[in-house]
N, C-alpha and C positions, 0 to 999 in steps of 0.2 A: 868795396873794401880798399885799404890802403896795399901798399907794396911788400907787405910785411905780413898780410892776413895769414894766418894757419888753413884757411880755405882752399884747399888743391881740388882739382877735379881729377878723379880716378882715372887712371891711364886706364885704355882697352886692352883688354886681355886678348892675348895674342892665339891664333885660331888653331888650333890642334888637330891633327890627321884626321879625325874621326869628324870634327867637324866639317873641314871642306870636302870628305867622302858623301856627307849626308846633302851637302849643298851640292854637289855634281847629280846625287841619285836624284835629290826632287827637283831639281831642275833639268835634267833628262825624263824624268814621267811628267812632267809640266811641257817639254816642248813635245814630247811625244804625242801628246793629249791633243795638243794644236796644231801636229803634223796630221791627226784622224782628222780632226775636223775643218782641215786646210786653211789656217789662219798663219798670214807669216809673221806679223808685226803683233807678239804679245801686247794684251791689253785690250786687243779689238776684239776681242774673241767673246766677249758678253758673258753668260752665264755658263759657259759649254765646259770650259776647265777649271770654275772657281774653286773648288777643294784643293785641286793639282796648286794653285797659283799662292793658295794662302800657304800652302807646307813648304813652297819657293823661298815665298819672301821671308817666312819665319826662319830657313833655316842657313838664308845667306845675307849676308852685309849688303846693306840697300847699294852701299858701291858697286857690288858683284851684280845684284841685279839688274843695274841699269846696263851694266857693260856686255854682260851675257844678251839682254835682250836687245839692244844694237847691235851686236855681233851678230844675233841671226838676222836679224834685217839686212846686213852690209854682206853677209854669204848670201844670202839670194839672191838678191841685187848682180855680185859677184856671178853666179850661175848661169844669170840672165844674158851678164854681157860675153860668158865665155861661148856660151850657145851661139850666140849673134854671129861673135868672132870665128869660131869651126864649122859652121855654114858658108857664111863669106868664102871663110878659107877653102871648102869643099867647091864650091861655086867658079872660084879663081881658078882650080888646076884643072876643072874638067874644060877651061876654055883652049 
């Protein structure tokens, strides 16, 4: 269309308390679900939390989702290396 068109694309509506309550709850029984069944990186987890994962995606902004499930991969990650690090450190002072 031209520069002029009446054709606007609907702004998103902006997410309401109730809403991102609901995306924190299924998204806490979704990693929950993968914390039982020891998977850290959502998505690799097959068929084990598919109901948890669809009531995820459905009920946050695919941007929340991707960030949320980065975020737990880059805290374990994290966990991993602070372990490494308070070993070392444990190792260091008993010398």
């Amino acid at each position: 269309m031209g520069w002029f068109s009446s054709d606007k694309k609907p702004e998103p509506e902006p997410l309401l308390r109730q809403d991102r309550q609901k995306c924190w709850e299924s998204r806490d029984a979704y990693f929950a679900c993968l914390d039982s069944a020891g998977v850290v990186k959502p998505g690799t987890e097959g068929s084990t939390c598919s109901a948890q994962q669809v009531v995820y995606e459905q009920n946050c902004a695919k941007s929340w989702v991707s960030y949320f499930n980065q975020r737990r991969v880059l805290a374990e990650q994290q966990r991993d290396v602070l372990a490494t690090v308070n070993t070392q450190a444990a190792a260091a002072n008993r010398r």
